[in-house]
N, C-alpha and C positions, 0 to 999 in steps of 0.2 A: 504494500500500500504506500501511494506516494504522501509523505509527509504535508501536513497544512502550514502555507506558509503564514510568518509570526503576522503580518498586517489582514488576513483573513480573521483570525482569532482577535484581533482587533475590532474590523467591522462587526461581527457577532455580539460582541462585547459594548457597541457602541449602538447596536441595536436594542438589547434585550440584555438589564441585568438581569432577568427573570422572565422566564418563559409560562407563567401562569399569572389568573388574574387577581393574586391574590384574596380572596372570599368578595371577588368584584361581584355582588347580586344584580344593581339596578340594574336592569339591559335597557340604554336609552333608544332614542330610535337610528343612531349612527349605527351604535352597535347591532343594532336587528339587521342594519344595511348589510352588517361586517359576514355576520353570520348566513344569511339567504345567499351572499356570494359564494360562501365555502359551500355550502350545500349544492349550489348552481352546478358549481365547478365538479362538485363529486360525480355530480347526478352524470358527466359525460365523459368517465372516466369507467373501463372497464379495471374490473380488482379482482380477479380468478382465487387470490389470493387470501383475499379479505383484508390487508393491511389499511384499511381504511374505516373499517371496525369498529373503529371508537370514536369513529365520526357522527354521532349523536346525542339528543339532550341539547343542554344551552351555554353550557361551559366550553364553548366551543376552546379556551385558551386551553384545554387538558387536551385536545385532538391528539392525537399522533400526527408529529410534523408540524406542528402549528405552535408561533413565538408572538408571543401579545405585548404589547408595551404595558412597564409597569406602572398602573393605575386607574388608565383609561382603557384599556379592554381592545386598543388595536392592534388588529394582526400588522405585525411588523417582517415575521419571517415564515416562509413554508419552504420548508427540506423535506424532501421526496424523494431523494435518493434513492436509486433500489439499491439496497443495502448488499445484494448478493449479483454485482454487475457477471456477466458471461466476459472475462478476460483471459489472455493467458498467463499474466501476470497475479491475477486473484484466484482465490480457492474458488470451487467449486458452491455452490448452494447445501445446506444441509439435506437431508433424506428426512421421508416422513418418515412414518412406522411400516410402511408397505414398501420400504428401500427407495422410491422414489423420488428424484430430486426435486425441491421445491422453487422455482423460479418464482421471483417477486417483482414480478414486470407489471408497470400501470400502462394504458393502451387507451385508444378510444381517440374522443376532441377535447381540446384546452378550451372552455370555456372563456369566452370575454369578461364574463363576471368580475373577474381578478381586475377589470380598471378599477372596480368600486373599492379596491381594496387600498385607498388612497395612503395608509402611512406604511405600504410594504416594502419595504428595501432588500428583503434577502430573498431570492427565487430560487431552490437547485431541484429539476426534475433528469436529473442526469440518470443516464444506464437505465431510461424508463422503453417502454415500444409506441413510441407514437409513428408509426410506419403509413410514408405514402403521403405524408401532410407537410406542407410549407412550414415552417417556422412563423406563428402568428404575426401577423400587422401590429394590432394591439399591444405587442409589448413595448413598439416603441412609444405607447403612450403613457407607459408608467414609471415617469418622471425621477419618481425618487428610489429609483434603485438604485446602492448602491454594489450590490453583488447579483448577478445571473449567469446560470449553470443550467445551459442545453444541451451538453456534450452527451455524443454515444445515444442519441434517444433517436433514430431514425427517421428524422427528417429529410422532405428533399427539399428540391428547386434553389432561387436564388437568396442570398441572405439578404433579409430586407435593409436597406438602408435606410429608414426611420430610426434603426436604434441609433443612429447617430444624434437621435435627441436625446440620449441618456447622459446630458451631461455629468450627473452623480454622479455615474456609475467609475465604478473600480477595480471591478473583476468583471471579465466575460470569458466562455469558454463555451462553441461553439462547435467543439471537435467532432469529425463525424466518423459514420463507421464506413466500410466497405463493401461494395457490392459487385460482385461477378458478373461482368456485363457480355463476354466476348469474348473470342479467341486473343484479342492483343491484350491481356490481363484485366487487372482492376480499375473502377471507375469509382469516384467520390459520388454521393448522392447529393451534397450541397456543393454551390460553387459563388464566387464573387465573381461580379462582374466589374465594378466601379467601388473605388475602395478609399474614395474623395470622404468620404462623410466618418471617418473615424477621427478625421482631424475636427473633429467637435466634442470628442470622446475627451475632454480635457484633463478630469480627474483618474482616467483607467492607469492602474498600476500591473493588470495582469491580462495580457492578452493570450488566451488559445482558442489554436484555428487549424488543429493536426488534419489531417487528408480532406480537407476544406482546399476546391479545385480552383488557387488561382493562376491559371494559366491566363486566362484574360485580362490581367491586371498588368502584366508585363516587371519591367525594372519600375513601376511608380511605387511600388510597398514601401521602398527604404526611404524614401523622401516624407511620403506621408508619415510611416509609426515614428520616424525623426523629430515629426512637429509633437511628439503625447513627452511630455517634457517629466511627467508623473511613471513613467514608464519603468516597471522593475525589471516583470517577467513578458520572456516575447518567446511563444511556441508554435512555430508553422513547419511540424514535421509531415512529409507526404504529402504537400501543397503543391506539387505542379509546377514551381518556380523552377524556371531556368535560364540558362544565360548567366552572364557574368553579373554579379555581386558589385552594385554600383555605389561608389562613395559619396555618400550624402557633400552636399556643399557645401555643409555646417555642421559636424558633430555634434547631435544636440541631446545626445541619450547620456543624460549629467546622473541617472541614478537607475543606469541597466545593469541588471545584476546577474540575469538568464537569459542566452540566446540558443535556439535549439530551432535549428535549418536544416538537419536531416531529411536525407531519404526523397531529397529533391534531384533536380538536372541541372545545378549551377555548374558552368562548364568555365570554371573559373580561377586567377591562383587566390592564393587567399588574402580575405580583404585587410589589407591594411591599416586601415581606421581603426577596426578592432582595438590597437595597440592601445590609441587614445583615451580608450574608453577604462577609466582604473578602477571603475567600480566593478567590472565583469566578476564574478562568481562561477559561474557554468558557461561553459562553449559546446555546443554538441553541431558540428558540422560534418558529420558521417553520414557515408552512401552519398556520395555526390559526384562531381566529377571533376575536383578541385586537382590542379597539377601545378606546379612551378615548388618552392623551396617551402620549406615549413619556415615563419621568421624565428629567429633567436629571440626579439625582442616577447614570443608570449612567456616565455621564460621568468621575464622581469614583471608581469602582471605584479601588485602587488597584493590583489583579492583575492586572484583563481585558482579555486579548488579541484573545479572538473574540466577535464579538457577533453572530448572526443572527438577524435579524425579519423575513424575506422575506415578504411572499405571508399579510399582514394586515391589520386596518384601522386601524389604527394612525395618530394625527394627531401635529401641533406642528411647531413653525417649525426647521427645517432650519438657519438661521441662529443659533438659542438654543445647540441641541443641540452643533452644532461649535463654539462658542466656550466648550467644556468641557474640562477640561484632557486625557482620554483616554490619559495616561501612558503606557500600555505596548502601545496598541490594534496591533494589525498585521490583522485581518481585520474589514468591518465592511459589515454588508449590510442596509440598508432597504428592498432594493426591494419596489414593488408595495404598497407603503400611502399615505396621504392627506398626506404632509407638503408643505408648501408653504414659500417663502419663498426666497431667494436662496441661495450659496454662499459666505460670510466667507471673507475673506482669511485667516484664521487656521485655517483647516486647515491651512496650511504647518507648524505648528508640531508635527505628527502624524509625529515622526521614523520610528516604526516602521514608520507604515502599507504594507501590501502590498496589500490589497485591498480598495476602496471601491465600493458597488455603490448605487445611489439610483435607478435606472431607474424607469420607471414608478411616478412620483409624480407632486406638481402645480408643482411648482420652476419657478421662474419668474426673470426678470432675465439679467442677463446674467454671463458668469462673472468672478470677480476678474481684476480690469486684470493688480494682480499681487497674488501671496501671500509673507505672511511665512515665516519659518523656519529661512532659514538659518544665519541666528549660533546658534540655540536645537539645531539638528540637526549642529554645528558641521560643515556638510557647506558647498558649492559650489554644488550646486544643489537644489532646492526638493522635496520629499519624497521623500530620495533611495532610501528604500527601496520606493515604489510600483512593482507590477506590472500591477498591472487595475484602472483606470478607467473605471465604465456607469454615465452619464448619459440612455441615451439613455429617448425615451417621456416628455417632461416639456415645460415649455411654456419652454424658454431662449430668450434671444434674443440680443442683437449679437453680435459678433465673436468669432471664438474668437484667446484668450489666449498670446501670445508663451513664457507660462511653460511651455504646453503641451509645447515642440520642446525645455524641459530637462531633461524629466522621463527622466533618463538608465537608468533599468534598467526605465522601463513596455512593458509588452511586451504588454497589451490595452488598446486604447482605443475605446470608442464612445457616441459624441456622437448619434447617428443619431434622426432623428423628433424633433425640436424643430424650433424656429423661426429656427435661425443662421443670419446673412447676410455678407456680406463674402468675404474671400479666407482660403484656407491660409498661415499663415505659413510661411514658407520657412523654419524652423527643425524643422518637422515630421520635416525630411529629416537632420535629426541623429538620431534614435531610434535607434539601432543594434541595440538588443534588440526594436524594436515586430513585432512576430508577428502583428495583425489591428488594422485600422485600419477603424472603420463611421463614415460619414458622412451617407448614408443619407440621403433625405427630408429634406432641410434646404431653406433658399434660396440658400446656399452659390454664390459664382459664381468669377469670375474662372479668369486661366488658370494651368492647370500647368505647369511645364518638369522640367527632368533635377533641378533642386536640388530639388525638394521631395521627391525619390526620393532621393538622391547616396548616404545610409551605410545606407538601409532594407532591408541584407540580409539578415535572416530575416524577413522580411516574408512571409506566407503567404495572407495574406487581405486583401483587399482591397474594401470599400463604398464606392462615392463615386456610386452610382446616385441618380437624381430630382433632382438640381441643373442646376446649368446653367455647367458647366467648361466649360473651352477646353483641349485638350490639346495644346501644343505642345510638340515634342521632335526633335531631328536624324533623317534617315532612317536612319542609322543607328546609332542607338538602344542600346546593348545593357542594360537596366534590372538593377540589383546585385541582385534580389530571385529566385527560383521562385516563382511562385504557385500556390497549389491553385483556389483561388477568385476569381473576378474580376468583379467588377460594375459596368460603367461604364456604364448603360443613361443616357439624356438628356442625356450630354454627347458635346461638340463634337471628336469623333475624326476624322472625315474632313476634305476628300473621298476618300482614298487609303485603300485596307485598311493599318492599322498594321505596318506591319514588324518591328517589335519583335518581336511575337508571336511569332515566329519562334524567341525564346531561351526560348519558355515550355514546359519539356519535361514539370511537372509537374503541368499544369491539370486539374481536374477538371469545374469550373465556370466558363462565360464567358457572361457576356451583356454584349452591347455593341447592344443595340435602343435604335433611335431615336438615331443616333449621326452622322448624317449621314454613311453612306459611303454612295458613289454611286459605286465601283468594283464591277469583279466581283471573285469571291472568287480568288484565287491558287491554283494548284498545292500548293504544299507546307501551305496551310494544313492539308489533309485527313489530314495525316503531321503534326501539331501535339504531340499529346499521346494515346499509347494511355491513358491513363488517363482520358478527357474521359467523361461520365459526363451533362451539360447543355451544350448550343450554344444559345444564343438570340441570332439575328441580324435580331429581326424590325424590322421600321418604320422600314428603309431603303431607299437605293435603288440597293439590291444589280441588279448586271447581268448579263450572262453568263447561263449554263447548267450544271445542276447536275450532277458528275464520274459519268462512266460506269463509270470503274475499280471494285476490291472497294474501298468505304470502310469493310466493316467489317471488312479485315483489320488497319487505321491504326486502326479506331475500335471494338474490339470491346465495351466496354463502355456504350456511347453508347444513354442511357436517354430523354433528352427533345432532341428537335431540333428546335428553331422558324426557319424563315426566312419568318414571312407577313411583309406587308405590304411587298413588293420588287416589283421588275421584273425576276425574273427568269423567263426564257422555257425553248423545249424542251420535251422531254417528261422522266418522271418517269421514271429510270433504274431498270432492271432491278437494278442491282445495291444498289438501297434492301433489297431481300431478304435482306442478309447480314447488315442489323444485328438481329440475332435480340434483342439488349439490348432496341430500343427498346418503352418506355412511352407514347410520345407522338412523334406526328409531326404538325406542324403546317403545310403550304406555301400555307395560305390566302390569297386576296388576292393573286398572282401572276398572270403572263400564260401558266401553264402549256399546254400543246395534249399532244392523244395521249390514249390510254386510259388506264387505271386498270390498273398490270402485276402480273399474276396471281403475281408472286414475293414480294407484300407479304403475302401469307399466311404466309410464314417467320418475319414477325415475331410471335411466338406471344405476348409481353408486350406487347403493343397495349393502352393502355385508350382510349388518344383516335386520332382518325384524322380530320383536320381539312383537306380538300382546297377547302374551297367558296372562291367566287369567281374561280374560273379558267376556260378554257376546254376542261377535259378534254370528250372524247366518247366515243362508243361506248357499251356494256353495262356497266354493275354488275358485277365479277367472281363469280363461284358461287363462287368460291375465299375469298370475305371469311368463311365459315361457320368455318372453319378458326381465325378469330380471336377465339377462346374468351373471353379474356382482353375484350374489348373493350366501354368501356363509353359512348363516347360516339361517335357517327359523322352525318360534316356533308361529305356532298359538294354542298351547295345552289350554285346560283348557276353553272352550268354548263352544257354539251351534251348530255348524259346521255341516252340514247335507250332504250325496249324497255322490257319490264316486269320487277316485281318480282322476284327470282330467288328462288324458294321455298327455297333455302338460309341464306338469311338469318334463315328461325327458327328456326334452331341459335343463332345468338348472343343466347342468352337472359338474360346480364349486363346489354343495352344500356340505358343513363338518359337517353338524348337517341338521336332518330334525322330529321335535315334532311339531306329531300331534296327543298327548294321551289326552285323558279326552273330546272326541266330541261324535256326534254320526253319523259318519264318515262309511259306507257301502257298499256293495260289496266285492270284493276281492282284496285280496293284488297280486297288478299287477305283472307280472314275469320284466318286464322292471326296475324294483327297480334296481334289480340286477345287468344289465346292463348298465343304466342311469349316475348313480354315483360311478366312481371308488375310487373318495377320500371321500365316506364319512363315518366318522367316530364315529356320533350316530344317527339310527335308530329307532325313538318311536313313536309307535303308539297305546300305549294303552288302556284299555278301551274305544273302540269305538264298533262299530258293523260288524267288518268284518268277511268274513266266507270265506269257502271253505279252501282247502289245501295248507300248505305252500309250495311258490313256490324255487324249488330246486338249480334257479340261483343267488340265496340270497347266495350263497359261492362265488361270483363273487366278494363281497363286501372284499376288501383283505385290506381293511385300517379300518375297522369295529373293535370299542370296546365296544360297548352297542348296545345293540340288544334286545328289547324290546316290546313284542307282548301281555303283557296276557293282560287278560280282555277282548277275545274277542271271536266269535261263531269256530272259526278255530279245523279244521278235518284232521284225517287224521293221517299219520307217519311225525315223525319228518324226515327230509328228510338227507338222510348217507353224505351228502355232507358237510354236515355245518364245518366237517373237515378242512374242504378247509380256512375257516375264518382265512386267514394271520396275520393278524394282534393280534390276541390271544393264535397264537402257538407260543410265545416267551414267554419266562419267565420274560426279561426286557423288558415293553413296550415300546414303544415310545410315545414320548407325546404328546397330541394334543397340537398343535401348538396356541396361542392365539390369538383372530382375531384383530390382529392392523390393522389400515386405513394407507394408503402408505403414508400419509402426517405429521404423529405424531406417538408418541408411546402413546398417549392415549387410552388407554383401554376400551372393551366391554366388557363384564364381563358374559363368557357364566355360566351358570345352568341349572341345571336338578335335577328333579326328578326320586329318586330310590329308591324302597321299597326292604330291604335288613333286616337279623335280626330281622325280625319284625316290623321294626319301617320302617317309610317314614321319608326320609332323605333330602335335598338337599345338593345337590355338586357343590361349584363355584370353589374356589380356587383348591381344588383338584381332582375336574372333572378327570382330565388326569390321574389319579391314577387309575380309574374306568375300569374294564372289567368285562363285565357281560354281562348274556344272562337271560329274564326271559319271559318265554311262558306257565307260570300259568292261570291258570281259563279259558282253553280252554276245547277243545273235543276231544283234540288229543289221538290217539291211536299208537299201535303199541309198541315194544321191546324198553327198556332202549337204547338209540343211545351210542352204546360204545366209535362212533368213538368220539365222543366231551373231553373223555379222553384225547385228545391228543392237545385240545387245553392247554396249560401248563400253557400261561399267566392268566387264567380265576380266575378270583377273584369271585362272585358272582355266582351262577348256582342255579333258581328256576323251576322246572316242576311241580309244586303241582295242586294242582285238577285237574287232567287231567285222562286219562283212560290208562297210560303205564303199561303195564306188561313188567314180565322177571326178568330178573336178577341187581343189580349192579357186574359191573365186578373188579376184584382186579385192574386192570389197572388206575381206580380210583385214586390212589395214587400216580397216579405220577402230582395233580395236585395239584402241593407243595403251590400256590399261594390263592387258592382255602380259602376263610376264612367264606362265608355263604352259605351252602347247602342244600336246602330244596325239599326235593321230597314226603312230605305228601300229603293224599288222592289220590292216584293210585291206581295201582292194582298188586305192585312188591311183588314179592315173594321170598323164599330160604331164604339165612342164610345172615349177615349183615358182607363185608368181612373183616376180621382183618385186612387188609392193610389200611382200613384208618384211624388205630392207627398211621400212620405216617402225616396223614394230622394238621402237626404243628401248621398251619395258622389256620385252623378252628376253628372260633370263634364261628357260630350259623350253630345249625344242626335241621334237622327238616325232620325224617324220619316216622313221626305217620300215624293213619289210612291205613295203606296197607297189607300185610300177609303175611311181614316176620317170619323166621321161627329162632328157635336152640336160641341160647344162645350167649348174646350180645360181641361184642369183648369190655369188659368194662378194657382197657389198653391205656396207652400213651396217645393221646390227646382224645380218647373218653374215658375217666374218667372221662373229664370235665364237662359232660354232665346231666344233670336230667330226672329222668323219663319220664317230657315232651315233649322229643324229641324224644320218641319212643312206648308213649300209641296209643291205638286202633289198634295194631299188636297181638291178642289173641294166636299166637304160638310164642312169641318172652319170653324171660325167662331169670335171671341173672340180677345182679345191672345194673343198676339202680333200675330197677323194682322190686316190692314185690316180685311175680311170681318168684319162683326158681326151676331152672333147674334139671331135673329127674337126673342127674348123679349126680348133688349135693347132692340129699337125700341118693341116695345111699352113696357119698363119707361121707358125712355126719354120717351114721350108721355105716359104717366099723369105724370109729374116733370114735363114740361114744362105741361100742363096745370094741374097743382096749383101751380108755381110762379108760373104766369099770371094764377092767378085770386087767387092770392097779391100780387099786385103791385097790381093792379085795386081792390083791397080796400082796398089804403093809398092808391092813388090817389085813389080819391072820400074816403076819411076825410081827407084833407089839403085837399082841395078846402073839406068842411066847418069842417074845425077853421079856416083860412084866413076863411073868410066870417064864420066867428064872431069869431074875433080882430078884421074890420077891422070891425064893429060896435061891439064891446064896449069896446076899448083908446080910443076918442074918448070912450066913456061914463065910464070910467073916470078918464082924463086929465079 
């Protein structure tokens, strides 16, 4: 909750020492005015809630919400508040008795009544639902307000400019919400147009006007709020404002205290005037699109506490900046702009600071050995009031700093995504207050014990993943911490499952992949934590067999469960079906056996279903249709027997669907093509399917891998494949990565592509991949020219198959095109010089066929070796030994002109010789 500022508490105070009418009986007939208003006003207000309840009888000064001046019985103030606003910043609303949350939104029309309420000065119907309604006329006729609060109550249209008759007035806040209007994001539902009439606003000391749209307004805002000379607090975050930040022609803001310009389009460096201003307090100019130097001079503010420039582009030496005096700074947030340069030991001197935020910059060096300050902060240890230190996203390097383990009330720290190497010092485990600790992607090695944990108990979060720890600690362990979060993925935990774990009742999050345990998992692990929500145990060498019991009544919440890359065996228990939670289940790369159990349909929040490389067998369940929700499915690399189950085009969300390496039968259903319009790879390799590709496979128009060989398929390639939207672009679009709507934590798709020869797999840049390969079929029929036209196509394999015909020049225009293999066919003709322009083409592979003529051996096929074009017996020209009949000919005209070329000088030397030995004795 955001604090009330000390002149708000003021006007209250100057409104109302007393909010009741003290045993006021006589009701005169002002007062009957006063009252038939409030009533007015109820009567067109909806209240679902009944917070208006005790809006009855004649005491109207006891109402809920309602401040009476004391003696005369006039309402002075109504606070309306919804006490339980929907933010993301505020809790939640309490629950009735039926769990249900209790929203306490007033709704309906504002009553004009409220002019009668002639001594009102305080208005706040904030966080109320007046939806679809202008912001009344009317208020600008109530003179004597000195406070109005319409924020967050859903209003639209334009803000009237009558309230610029509120000369009283000294607070307004007008902030509005957001509404999803379109594909080009969000829209304000209030907007100014003309923003002339606030210069009449003389006494406002607080103005907000957060996502209040003034685009319309242009650079005239700073000249106008220039002229409110009363002016403390100015909040126009998410206002529309763009353009450069113009300097007033008179500094006239003599008692601005808050400025907060976020989340706008000022494309601008930053304003200078600022400097002027010495009463500043707060600066929040982040998310904008501010560049040129950060000045040294906000350094010497002599007021400023809070400084945000988050998420700009913003330069200058990181090192200049902190060796500025920053007197009174306690908040200060660079992150996500361009500064460079080390960290001065003289931040110590920053007694105030709470909260230093430099993440994602280009900061470099390593951190102060040590830092000054503490005779200057007359404290003990070194910035004793920091809370939250983010470094992380920068290019640091050596050791992390001993100073670190005395930073006695930091309660955030993260270092995480740099380049630090060395050990944790064991003073870490002093933090008493540290609450999250990110480590994260460093080189960070050495081992852990109990001391570097010993006083870390409120410790909640925990990163020390992508290093390379040793974790040793007694077996019987008990760690001072709960953790929600825990990420100890690539260090050295085994070989024994941790026991500790055991005391962790509050986990949410565990990954401990690639951790060297080479145990099975234990019994009571499964009873760890009902609130476990992610388990990633993969790229171990987990043993055993996965628990038969209900784990989802230990685990009901259990959204991503990864144990690939293990040993372990068994079949896949029935009682995976209980966790109706999960989003993701991954047991890839296990020695699973047994079917695929028809109870995994209960998991209805399925998006990933990642079984490949095991040994399941049997049928495809008909029951996977049921998994609505389901967007990526990879049983490859298994036993898999019988054909397609025409249930499966019901799951018409899917964006991958592998199912290569089974032995999988029948025919490729024509309903592919029409089932899934988003999906985006296609594998079903090496299995047993036959009959002829079916022609609504061009339907697939978000398709960039498309992968059939390996199998009995007949037939022509079908002239449509044209159609494959998704590969006639030259810049693909990327697959999208499959996050879970609740986190940005990541699944991590892969595949399998045989490309250049080699077998590849692709995770990270999967998306990069377009390719088509319908190798080691039966297929017949002409070189398909139309697939020339797919442009984005990286990849194209047709080898062993029975094409004839031609390659057409058309060929060449697929500039993308880097491995092209059409060996063992039955093409014919000449090989065509155009695709001496295929740049990209890294591996070619045109052997075994009957081609004819003389290689185009120019531009990028120069690059090439014989290998790429043996078992073609009419093919002739380098590479190849085999030289082309025109060569021998050219060959003999060359050698015959050079011969008679020789012959020529030979007898003229013979002559010019004969002469010389006559002449040179005449001479002599």
């Amino acid at each position: 909750m955001e604090r009330i500022p000390v002149f708000i508490l003021v006007i209250l105070y100057f409104i109302s020492t007393e909010v009741a009418c003290n045993g006021y009986t006589h009701i005169n007939n002002n007062v009957q005015s006063e009252r038939r208003a409030l009533i007015d006003f109820k009567s067109g207000l909806t209240d679902p809630n009944n917070r208006l309840s005790s809006w009855k009888g004649n005491n109207y000064c006891y109402w809920h919400g309602i401040g009476c001046e004391n003696g005369t019985g006039f309402v002075v103030s109504i606070n309306l508040r919804n006490p339980y606003p929907i933010e993301n910043d505020i809790p939640y609303p309490p629950e009735n008795e039926y769990g249900n949350q209790i929203y306490m939104n007033l709704s309906g029309v504002i009553s004009p009544s409220l002019i009668k309420l002639k001594y009102l000065k305080y208005l706040d119907l904030s966080f109320n639902s007046f939806k679809a309604i202008p912001i009344p006329q009317f208020f600008g006729s109530m003179k004597n307000l000195i406070y109005l609060n319409l924020s967050h109550c859903g209003f639209i249209g334009e803000i009237p400019s009558n309230l610029g008759n509120l000369s009283n007035l000294q607070y307004l806040d007008f902030s509005s919400k957001y509404t999803y209007h379109n594909d080009f994001g969000y829209s304000s539902d209030l907007f100014i147009k003309n923003i002339e009439w606030m210069t009449s606003l003389v006494s406002l000391k607080h103005l907000s006007a957060n996502n209040v749209n003034f685009s319309m307004v242009g650079s005239q805002w700073i000249e106008v709020l220039n002229k409110l000379p009363m002016l403390i607090e100015l909040h126009l975050d998410d206002c529309s404002l763009f353009g450069s930040i113009p300097s007033p022609s008179f500094v006239n803001f003599t008692s601005l205290s808050v400025i907060v310009i976020s989340s706008n389009e000022f494309n601008s460096t930053f304003p200078e005037w600022l400097l002027n201003v010495s009463s500043l307090v707060s600066i929040d100019m982040s998310l904008n699109i501010l560049h040129g130097r950060i000045p040294l001079g906000l350094g010497e503010l002599p007021n400023l506490q809070h400084l945000d420039l988050y998420g700009n582009y913003l330069e200058g030496s990181i090192s200049q900046l902190l060796r500025k005096s920053w007197k009174k700074i306690e908040f200060l947030n660079l992150c996500e702009n361009d500064l460079h340069g080390s960290i001065p030991s003289s931040i110590g001197n920053f007694c105030n600071l709470q909260y230093l935020d430099l993440n994602n910059n280009n900061l470099n060096g390593s951190l102060p050995e040590i830092i000054y300050g503490t005779e200057t902060c007359n404290s003990k240890s070194p910035l004793p009031n920091l809370r939250a230190l983010y470094l992380f996203g920068n290019q640091l390097m050596g050791k992390l700093s001993n100073w670190l383990g005395e930073l006695k009330n930091l309660e955030q720290l993260d270092l995480s995504h740099n380049q630090l190497q060395g050990s944790i010092p064991n003073l870490i485990g002093n933090l008493s207050n540290l609450h999250s600790l990110n480590l994260r992607n460093n080189q960070l090695s050495g081992t852990l014990t109990e001391q570097h944990f010993w006083k870390l108990s409120n410790l909640e979060y925990l990163y020390i993943d992508s290093n390379s720890f040793r974790l040793d600690v007694s077996s019987n362990w008990t760690p001072p911490f709960q953790l929600r979060y825990l990420f100890m993925g690539s260090c050295h935990i085994g070989p024994t499952f941790p026991a500790w774990l055991q005391s962790q009742k509050d986990l949410q999050y565990l990954d401990l992949s690639n951790a060297s345990i080479s145990s099975s998992i234990p019994n009571w692990f499964w009873n760890i934590s009902s609130n476990l929500e992610y388990l990633i145990l993969s790229h171990n060498q987990l043993q055993g067999k996965l628990p038969n019991s209900n784990i989802g009544e230990f685990l009901p919440n259990l959204y991503f469960l990864s144990f690939s890359g293990n040993g372990i065996t068994g079949t896949i228990p029935d009682s995976i079906g209980h966790l109706t939670s999960l989003g993701v289940i991954d047991f890839s790369s296990n020695t699973l056996t047994g079917s695929i159990p028809s109870t995994i349909n209960n998991c209805f929040s399925l998006n990933v279903l990642d079984l490949g490389n095991n040994n399941l067998s049997g049928m495809i369940p008909k029951s996977l249709d049921q998994l609505q929700q389901l967007k990526s499915l990879h049983l490859n690399h298994n036993k898999l027997s019988g054909e397609l189950p025409s249930s499966l085009r019901n799951l018409t969300g899917l964006d991958i669907l592998d199912l290569s390496y089974n032995n999988l039968s029948g025919q490729i259903p024509a309903w592919i093509g029409t089932a899934f319009p988003n999906l985006v790879i296609l594998n079903l390799r090496s299995n047993m399917f036959s009959g002829r590709l079916p022609s609504l496979l061009s339907n697939l128009s978000s398709l960039h891998v498309l992968d059939l060989a390996q199998n009995n398929l007949m037939g022509e390639i079908p002239v449509t494949l044209v159609e494959l939207k998704a590969m006639d672009q030259d810049h693909n679009m990327s697959i999208s990565s499959l996050y879970d709507n609740r986190s940005s934590y990541r699944y991590e798709e892969r595949l399998i592509v045989i490309t250049k020869g080699l077998t590849l797999e692709y995770t990270r840049t999967l998306s990069l991949v377009v390719s088509i390969d319908l190798s080691d079929n039966n297929l017949s029929g002409e070189f398909p020219e139309g697939i020339t036209k797919l442009f984005g196509l990286m990849l194209l394999n047709l080898s062993m198959n029975h094409i004839i015909g031609r390659i057409p020049e058309s060929i060449s225009k697929l500039r993308q095109l880097s491995s092209l293999d059409l060996s063992s066919n039955k093409l014919f003709g000449s090989i065509p010089s155009s695709m001496s322009l295929l740049s990209s083409l890294g591996y070619l592979n045109l052997s075994n066929n009957n081609f004819s003529d003389k290689i185009p051996f120019i531009g990028q096929m120069s690059t090439f070796t014989e290998s790429a074009f043996v078992g073609n017996p009419n093919l002739c020209g380098a590479p190849l030994v085999k030289k082309c009949q025109d060569e021998d000919k050219d060959k003999s005209v060359e050698d015959k002109i050079n011969s008679g070329f020789v012959d020529q000088w030979f007898y003229l030397s013979i002559g010019l010789g004969f002469a010389v030995g006559i002449l040179v004795p005449y001479f002599v």
